[in-house]
Structures are given as C-alpha cells and as structure tokens.
TORKOL-4160 file (C-alpha; in steps of 0.2 Angstrom, whole numbers, padded with zeros to 4 digits, m for minus):
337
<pt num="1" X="m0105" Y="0203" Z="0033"/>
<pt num="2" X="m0108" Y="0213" Z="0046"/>
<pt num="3" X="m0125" Y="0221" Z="0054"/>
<pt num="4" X="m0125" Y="0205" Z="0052"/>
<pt num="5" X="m0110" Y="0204" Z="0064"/>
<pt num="6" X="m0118" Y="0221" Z="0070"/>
<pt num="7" X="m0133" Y="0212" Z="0079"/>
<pt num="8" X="m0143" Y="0221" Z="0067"/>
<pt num="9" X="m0159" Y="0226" Z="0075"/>
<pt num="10" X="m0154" Y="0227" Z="0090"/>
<pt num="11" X="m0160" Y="0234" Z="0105"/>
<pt num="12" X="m0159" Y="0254" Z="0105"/>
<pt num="13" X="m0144" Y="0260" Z="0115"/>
<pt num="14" X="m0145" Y="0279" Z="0111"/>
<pt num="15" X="m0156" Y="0293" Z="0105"/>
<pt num="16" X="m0152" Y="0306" Z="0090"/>
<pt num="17" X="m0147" Y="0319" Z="0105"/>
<pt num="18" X="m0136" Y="0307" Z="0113"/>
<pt num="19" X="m0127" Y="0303" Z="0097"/>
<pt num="20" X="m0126" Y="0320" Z="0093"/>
<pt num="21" X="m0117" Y="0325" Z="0110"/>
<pt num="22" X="m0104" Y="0310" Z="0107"/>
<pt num="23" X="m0099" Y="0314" Z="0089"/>
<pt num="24" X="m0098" Y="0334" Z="0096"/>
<pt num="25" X="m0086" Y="0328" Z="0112"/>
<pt num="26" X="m0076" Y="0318" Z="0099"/>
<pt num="27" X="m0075" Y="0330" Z="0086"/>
<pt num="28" X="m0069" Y="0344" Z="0099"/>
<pt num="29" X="m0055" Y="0331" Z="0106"/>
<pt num="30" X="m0051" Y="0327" Z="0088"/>
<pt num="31" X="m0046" Y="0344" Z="0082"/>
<pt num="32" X="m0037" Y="0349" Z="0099"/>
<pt num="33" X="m0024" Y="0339" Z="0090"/>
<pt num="34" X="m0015" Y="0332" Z="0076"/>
<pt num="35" X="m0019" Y="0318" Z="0063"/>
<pt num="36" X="m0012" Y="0305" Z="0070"/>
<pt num="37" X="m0021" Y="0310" Z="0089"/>
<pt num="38" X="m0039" Y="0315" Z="0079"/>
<pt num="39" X="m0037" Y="0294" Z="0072"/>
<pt num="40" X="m0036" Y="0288" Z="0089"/>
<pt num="41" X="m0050" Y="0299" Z="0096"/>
<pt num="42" X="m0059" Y="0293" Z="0083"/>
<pt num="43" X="m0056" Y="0274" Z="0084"/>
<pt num="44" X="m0059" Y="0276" Z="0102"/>
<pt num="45" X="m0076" Y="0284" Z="0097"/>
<pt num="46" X="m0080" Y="0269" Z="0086"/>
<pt num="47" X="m0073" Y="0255" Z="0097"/>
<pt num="48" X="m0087" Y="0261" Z="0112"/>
<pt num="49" X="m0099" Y="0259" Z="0098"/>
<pt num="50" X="m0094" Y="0244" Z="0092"/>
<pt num="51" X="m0094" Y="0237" Z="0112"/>
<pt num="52" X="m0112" Y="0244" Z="0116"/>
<pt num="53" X="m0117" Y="0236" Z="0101"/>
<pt num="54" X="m0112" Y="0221" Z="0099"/>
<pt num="55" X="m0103" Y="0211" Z="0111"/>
<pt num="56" X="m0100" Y="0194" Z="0098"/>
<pt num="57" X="m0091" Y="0205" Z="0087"/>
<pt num="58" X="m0080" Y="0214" Z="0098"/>
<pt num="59" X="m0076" Y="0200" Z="0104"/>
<pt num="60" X="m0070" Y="0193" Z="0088"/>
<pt num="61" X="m0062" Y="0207" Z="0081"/>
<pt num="62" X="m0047" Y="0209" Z="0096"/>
<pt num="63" X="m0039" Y="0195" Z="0085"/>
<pt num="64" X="m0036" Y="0207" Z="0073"/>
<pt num="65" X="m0019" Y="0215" Z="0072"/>
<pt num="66" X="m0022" Y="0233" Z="0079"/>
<pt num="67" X="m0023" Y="0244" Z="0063"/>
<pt num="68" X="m0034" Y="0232" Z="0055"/>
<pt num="69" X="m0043" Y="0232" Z="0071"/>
<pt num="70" X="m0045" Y="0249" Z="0072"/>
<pt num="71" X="m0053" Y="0251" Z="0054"/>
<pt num="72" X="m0065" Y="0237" Z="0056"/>
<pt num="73" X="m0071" Y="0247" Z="0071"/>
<pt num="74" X="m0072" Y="0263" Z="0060"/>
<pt num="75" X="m0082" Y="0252" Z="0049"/>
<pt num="76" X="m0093" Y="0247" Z="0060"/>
<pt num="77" X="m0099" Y="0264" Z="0068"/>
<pt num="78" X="m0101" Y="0271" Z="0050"/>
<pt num="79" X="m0114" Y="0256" Z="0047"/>
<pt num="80" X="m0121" Y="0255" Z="0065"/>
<pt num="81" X="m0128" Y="0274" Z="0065"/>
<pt num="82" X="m0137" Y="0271" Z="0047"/>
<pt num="83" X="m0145" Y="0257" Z="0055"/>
<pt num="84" X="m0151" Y="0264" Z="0072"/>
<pt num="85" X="m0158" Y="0279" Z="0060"/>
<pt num="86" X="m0171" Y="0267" Z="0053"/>
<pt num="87" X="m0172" Y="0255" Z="0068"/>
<pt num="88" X="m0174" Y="0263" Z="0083"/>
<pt num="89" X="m0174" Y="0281" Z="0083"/>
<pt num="90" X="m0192" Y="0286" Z="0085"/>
<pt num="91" X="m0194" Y="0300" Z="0069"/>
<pt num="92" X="m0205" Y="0301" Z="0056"/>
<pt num="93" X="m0200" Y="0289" Z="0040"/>
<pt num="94" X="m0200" Y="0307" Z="0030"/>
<pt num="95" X="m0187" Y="0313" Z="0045"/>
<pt num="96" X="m0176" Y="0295" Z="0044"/>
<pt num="97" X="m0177" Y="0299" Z="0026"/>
<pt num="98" X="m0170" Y="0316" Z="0026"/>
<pt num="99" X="m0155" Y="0311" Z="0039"/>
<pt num="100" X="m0150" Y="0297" Z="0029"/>
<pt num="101" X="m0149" Y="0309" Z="0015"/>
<pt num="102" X="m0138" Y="0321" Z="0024"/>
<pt num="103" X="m0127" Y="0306" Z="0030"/>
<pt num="104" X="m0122" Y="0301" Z="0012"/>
<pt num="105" X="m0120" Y="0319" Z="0007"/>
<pt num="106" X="m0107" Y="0320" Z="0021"/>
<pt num="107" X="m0100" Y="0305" Z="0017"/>
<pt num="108" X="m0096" Y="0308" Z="m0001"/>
<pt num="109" X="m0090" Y="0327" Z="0009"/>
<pt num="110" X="m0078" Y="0318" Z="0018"/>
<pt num="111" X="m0070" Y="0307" Z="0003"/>
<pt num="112" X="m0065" Y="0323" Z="m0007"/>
<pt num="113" X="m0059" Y="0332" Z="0009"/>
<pt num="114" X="m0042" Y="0323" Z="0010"/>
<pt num="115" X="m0037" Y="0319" Z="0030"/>
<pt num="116" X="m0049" Y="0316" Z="0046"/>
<pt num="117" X="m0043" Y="0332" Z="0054"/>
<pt num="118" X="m0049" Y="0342" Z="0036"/>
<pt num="119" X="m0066" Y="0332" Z="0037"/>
<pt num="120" X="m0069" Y="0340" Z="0055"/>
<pt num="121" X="m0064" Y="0355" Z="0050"/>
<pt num="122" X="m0078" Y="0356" Z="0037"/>
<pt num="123" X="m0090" Y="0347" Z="0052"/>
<pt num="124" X="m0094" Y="0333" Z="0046"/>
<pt num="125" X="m0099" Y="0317" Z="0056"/>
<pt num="126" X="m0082" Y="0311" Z="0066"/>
<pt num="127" X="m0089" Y="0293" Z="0063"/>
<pt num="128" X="m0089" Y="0298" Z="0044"/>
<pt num="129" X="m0073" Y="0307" Z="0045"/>
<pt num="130" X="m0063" Y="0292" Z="0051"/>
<pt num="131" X="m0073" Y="0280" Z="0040"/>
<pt num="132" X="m0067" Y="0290" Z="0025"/>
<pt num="133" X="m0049" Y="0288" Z="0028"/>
<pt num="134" X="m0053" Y="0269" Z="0029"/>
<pt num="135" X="m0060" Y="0268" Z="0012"/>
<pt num="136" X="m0045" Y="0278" Z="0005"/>
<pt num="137" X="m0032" Y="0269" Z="0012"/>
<pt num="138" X="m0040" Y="0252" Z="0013"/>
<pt num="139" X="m0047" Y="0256" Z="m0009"/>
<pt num="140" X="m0064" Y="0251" Z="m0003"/>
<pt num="141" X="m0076" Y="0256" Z="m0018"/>
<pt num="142" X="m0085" Y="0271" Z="m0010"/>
<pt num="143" X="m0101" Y="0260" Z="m0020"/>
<pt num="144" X="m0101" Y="0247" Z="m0008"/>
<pt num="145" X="m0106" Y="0262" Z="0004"/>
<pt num="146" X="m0120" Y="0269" Z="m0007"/>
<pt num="147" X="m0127" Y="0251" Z="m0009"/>
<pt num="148" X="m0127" Y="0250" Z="0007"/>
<pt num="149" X="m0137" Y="0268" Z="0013"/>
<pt num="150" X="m0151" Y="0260" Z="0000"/>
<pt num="151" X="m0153" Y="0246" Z="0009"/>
<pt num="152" X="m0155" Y="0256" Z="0024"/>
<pt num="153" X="m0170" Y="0266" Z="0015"/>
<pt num="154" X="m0178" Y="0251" Z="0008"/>
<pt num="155" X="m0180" Y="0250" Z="0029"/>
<pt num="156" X="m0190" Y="0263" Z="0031"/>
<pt num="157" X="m0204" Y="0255" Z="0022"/>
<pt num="158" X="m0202" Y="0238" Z="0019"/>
<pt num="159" X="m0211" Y="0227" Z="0006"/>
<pt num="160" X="m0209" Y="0208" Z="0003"/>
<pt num="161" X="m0197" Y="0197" Z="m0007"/>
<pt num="162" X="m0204" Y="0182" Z="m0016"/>
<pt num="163" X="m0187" Y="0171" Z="m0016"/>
<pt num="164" X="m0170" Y="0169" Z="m0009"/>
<pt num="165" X="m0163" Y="0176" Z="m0025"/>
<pt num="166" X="m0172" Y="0190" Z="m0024"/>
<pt num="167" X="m0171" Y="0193" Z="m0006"/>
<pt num="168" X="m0153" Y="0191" Z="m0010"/>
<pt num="169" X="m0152" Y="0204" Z="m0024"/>
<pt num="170" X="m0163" Y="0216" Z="m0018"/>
<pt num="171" X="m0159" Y="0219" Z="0002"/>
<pt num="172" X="m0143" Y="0208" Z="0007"/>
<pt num="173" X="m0134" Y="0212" Z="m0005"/>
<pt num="174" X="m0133" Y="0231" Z="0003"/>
<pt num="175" X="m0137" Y="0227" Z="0019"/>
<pt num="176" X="m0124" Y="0215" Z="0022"/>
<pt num="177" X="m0115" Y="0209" Z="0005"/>
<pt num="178" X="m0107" Y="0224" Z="0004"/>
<pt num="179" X="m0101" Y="0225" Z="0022"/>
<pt num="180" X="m0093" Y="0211" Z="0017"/>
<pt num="181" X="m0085" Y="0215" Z="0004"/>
<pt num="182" X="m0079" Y="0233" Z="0015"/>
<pt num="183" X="m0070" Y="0220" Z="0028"/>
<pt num="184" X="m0062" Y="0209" Z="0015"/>
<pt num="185" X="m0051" Y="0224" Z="0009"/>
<pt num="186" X="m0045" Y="0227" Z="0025"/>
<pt num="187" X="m0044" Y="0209" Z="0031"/>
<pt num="188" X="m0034" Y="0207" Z="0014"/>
<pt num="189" X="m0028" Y="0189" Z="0005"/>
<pt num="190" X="m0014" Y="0179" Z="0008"/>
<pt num="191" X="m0009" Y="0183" Z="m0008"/>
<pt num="192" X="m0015" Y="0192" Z="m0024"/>
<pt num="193" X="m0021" Y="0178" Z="m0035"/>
<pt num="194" X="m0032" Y="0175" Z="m0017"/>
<pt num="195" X="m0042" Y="0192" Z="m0019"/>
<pt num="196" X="m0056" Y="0186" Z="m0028"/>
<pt num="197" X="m0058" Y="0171" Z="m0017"/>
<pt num="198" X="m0057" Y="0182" Z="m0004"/>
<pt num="199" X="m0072" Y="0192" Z="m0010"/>
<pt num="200" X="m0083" Y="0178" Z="m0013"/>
<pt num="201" X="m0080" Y="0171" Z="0003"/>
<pt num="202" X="m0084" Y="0189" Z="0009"/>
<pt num="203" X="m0102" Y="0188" Z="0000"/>
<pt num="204" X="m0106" Y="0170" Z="0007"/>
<pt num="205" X="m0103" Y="0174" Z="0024"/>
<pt num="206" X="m0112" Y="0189" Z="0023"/>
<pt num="207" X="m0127" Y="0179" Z="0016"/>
<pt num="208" X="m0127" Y="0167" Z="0030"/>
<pt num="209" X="m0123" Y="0181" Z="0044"/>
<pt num="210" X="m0139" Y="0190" Z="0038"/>
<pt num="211" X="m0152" Y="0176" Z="0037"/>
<pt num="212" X="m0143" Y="0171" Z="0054"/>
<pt num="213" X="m0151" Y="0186" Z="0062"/>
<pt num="214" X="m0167" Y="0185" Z="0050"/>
<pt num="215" X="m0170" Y="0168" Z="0059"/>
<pt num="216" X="m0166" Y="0179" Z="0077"/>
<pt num="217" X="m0177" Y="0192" Z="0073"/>
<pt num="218" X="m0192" Y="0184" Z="0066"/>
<pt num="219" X="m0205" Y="0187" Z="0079"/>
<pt num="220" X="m0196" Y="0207" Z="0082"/>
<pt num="221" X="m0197" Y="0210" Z="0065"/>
<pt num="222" X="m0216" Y="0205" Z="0065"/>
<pt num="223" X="m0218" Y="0218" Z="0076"/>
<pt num="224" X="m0212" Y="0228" Z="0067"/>
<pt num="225" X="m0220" Y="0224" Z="0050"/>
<pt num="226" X="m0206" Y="0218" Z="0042"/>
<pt num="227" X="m0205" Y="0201" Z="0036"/>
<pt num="228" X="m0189" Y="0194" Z="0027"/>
<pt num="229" X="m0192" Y="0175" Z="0024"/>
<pt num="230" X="m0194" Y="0173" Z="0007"/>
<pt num="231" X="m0214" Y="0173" Z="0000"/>
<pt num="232" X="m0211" Y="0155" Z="m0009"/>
<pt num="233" X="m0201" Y="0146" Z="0007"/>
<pt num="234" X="m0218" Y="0151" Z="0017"/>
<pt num="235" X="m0227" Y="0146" Z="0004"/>
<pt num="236" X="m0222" Y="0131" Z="0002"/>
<pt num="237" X="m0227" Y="0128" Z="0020"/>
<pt num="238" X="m0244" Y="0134" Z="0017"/>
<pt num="239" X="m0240" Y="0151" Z="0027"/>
<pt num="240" X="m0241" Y="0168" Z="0020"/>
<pt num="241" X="m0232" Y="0175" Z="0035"/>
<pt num="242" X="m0225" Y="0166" Z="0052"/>
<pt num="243" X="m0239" Y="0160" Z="0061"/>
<pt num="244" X="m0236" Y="0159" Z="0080"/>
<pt num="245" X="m0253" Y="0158" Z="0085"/>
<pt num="246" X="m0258" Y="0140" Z="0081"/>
<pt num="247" X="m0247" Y="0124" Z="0085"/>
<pt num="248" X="m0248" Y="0119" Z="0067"/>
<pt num="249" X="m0242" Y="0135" Z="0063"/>
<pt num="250" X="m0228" Y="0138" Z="0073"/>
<pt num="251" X="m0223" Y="0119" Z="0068"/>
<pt num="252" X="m0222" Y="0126" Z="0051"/>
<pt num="253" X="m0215" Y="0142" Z="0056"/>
<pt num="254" X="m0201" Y="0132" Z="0063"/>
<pt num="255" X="m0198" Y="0121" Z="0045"/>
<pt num="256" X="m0196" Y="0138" Z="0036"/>
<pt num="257" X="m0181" Y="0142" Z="0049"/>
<pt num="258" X="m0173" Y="0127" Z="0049"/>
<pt num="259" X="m0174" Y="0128" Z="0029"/>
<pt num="260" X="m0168" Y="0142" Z="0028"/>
<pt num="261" X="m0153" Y="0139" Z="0043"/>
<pt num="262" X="m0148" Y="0126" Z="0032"/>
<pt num="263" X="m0145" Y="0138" Z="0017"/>
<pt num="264" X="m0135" Y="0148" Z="0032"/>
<pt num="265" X="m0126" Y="0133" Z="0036"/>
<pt num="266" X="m0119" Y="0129" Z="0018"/>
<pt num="267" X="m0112" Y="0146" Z="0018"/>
<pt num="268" X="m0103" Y="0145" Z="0037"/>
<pt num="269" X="m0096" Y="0131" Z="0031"/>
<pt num="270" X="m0087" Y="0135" Z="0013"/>
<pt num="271" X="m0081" Y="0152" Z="0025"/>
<pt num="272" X="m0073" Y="0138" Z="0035"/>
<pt num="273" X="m0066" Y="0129" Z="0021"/>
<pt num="274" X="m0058" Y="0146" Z="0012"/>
<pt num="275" X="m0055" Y="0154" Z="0026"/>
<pt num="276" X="m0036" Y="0152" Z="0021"/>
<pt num="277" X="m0038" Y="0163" Z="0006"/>
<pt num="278" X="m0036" Y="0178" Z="0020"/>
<pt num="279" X="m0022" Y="0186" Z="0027"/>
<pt num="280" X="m0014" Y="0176" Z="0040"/>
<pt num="281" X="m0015" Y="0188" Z="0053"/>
<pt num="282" X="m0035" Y="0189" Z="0048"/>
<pt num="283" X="m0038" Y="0172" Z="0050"/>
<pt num="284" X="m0041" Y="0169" Z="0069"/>
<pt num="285" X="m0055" Y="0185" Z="0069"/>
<pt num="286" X="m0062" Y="0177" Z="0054"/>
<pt num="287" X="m0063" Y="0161" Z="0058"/>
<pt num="288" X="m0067" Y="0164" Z="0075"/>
<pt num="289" X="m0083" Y="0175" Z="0067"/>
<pt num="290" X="m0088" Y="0160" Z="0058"/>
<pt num="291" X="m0087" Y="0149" Z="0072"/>
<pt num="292" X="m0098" Y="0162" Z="0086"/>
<pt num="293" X="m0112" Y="0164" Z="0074"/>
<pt num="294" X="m0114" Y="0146" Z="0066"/>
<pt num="295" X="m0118" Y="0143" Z="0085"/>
<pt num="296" X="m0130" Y="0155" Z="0084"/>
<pt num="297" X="m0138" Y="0150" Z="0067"/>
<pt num="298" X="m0141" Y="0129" Z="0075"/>
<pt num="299" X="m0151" Y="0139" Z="0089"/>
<pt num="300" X="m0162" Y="0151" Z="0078"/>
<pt num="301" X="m0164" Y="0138" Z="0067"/>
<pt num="302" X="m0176" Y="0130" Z="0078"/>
<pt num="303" X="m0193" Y="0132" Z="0086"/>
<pt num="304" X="m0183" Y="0141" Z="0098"/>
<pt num="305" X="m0183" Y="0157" Z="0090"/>
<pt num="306" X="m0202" Y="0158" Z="0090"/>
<pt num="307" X="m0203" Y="0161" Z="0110"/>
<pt num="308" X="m0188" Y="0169" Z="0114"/>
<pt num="309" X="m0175" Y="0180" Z="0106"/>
<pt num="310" X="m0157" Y="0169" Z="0105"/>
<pt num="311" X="m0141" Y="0172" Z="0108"/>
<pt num="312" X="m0125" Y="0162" Z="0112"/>
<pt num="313" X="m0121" Y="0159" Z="0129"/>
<pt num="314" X="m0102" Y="0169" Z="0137"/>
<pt num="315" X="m0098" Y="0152" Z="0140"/>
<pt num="316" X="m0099" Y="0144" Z="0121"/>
<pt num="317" X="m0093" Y="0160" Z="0115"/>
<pt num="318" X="m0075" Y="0157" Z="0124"/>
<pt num="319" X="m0075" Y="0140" Z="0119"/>
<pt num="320" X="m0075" Y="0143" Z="0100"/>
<pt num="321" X="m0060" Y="0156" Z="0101"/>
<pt num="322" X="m0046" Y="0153" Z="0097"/>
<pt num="323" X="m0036" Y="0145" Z="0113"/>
<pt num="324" X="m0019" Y="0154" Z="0109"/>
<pt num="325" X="m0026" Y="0169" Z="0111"/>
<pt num="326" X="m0037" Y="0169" Z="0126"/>
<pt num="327" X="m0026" Y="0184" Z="0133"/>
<pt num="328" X="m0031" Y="0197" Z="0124"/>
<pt num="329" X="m0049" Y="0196" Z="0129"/>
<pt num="330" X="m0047" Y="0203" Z="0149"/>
<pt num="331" X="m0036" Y="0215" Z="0140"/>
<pt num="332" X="m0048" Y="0218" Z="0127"/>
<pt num="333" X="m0064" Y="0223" Z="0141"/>
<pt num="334" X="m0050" Y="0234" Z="0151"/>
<pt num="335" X="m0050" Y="0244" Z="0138"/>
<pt num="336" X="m0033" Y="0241" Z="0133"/>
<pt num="337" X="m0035" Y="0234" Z="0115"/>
C-alpha cells in the first residue's frame, strides 16, 4: 500500500550526495545519545522524508497514535530511498544495481545487529537502522522487504506485463502488496481472529493505490519507457501502448484508464467496507487513506490524466478527513506531531 501512498514516481527532491549528508548528520546526532534519543533522531529523519515526499500521506498518517505513527514513518523512508535509486537519481542502471545490492546487504546487517544505536555503530544506513527496529518489534517478515528490493530492480529495466494477474503477481505484489502488508502489522486488528482480514484488506488496497498512480503517471512513465497497463486491456482497445497523438487514440487511451480505475474502485471500496477489521486507533488514518486517494483515482481515471499530471486539491483533501480530528493538522505542519 504505500509508494503507492509514497507518490511513487515522484518528482526528484534530492541527489545521492544530498541523501548521503542527511543520513551522516542523523547518524552523528543519533550516537551522541542513547536509544531512546537515537529513535527520535531517526523518526525525525524519516518524518522530513515522508513530508517532502508526499504530502497526501503525511497528511493521513497524523491520525495515527504516535508510536505507530512514528513507524509508519520509518517505513516509508526505508521504501522512499529504494525508489528514488531507480527513479530519479541520474546513475547508470549497472550503478542503481549495485546500490540496491549494498542496501539489502545492510538491511539484513541491521536485523542481526540487535538495537538502532548497534546498527550505527556498524554504519549502517540510519534509515535502515530505525527501519529494522520496526520490523523486529512490529514481527514484519523481513521477506515482505526483499520482495520489495526486487520489485525495485525489476525498475531498472522494465519489460511488459500481458494481464492484471500477471502485472499483479510479478511487480505489485513487491512494489506495493508487500508494503501493505508491512503497515498492517503495525496498524494491527481489532482483534486476533481480524488478522487475516486485516492482511487481505492490506493487499486490495495496495492493488488499488498502485494502479491509482499507474493511471497518474501514464504519460511520465512513457517517458520514461515504462509502461504498466496490462498488454490485453490495450489490446482490447486496439493499442499496443497509450496513444496520445491521435484523438481516436487518446479516446481509447482514456477507456483503458477508466477500465482499469474501475478495478481500483472495487478495491477502495471493500477497504472501506473492512476497514473495521483494524485497530480502532488505526481506523481514521486508514480510512482517511482510502478516502484521499479514491478522489484521486475518479480524476486519473479519466482523459484527464493524458494532459496533465493530477492531483487532489488541499481543499478536497480536508474535506475527506476526518472532522473530529482537524486539530492535529496545524500541529502536524508546525512540526509538533
């Protein structure tokens, strides 16, 4: 669920050199102190990420309650740098290759090295240090992160899929699925027997979240020769590939999006239906997730998408939040929560 919630492919906000200075700040404020001071350099680390990022899903995620909050925010810097490695920085797919590599070396590093503050120690990654002590204490299989890291290859040189299932199977599932599935163990269930819904509900909502920025990204993703609608969708529009040059093809363009928006729909809306099989204290981030980024999947469901990039209006975002809790938000961009 989550580049996905991430604006994945988004515009570049940083260069390897400047990433590398901020992880080196961080890592020198973490070790000037103890575990529990290290955690919140870090968190703060990954919440400025998280804010540069993605605005929708900071937004969201301030309905959290603050430890789960904060690990969220872990997560998302230890999926945001992956991506920016393949999307944005400008290296050589052999040099993304080789970065990605190090990455998961140091992440599996930082599972075996027992505490944030030991991670550092060894210099590894903060991001990856504070992302590790999520997965231990939240019992996130460290496979969901793996999955994820192939998907992020897979980037570097990407091929075609022929259907939904097997776009599904072979790039959401580790591009987004799995994300899911890393938030549902810390959003946790309302009560045990719930798990398993939980984790379903997880999966569908990272399906929609990724077609939802498929649909966004169509014509960037062009550019970059990357297509992700499915071969027989297209086809079945007489396309090989959107076609925005021609008025019939941009017409058809358009049916394969709201085709394929529709798919996105069914899944917003059995989240919606389950979103009860969460924690109670997750709810309102969650729902308020599904709520934000159904708006955004009506509007690149449409023609729309083909002459413009989309994106839900300030204004439409408030209004699907949850009204109870409208305080936190100027708290929230003070930088108080």
């Amino acid at each position: 669920m989550f580049q996905l919630l991430a604006s994945h492919r988004a515009s570049s906000h940083g260069t390897p050199e400047q990433w590398e200075a901020e992880s080196s700040r961080a890592a020198q404020r973490a070790l000037a102190g103890d575990e529990g001071q290290a955690r919140q350099v870090l968190t703060r680390m990954a919440r400025g990420v998280l804010r540069r990022y993605s605005s929708s899903f900071f937004m969201v995620t301030r309905f959290l309650p603050p430890a789960k909050r904060a690990r969220v925010e872990l997560i998302y810097a230890a999926v945001r740098y992956p991506d920016e490695v393949v999307d944005t920085f400008a290296l050589s797919p052999g040099h993304k290759r080789l970065l990605l590599s190090s990455w998961r070396q140091s992440f599996m590093r930082a599972l075996t090295s027992g505490s944030m503050l030991e991670a550092l120690r060894q210099g590894l990654p903060p991001i990856l240090a504070g992302f590790a002590e999520v997965v231990r204490e939240s019992g996130i299989p460290p496979r969901h992160y793996h999955a994820f890291l192939d998907a992020m290859e897979a980037d570097i040189e990407p091929r075609r899929y022929a259907t939904l299932a097997d776009l599904t199977a072979q790039y959401i599932y580790g591009s987004a699925i799995v994300v899911g599935y890393f938030l549902a163990h810390v959003y946790g269930a309302s009560g045990p027997a719930e798990f398993p819904r939980v984790m379903e509900v997880s999966r569908r909502l990272g399906i929609a979240l990724q077609l939802t920025n498929f649909l966004r990204d169509v014509v960037e993703d062009r550019g970059r020769g990357r297509l992700y609608l499915p071969q027989d969708v297209l086809r079945a529009e007489g396309l090989l590939e959107p076609d925005l040059a021609s008025l019939r093809g941009r017409e058809a363009t358009a049916r394969v999006l709201a085709r394929l928006g529709e798919v996105a729909r069914a899944d917003y809306a059995f989240a919606r239906d389950h979103a009860g099989a969460f924690a109670p204290d997750s709810q309102p981030a969650i729902r308020a997730c599904i709520e934000v980024y159904g708006l955004l999947n009506d509007q690149v469901s449409t023609a729309s998408a083909l002459q413009r990039r989309q994106s839900v209006s300030a204004y439409r975002k408030f209004l699907s939040l949850p009204a109870s809790k409208y305080w936190r938000l100027p708290l929230a961009y003070l930088g108080a929560i």
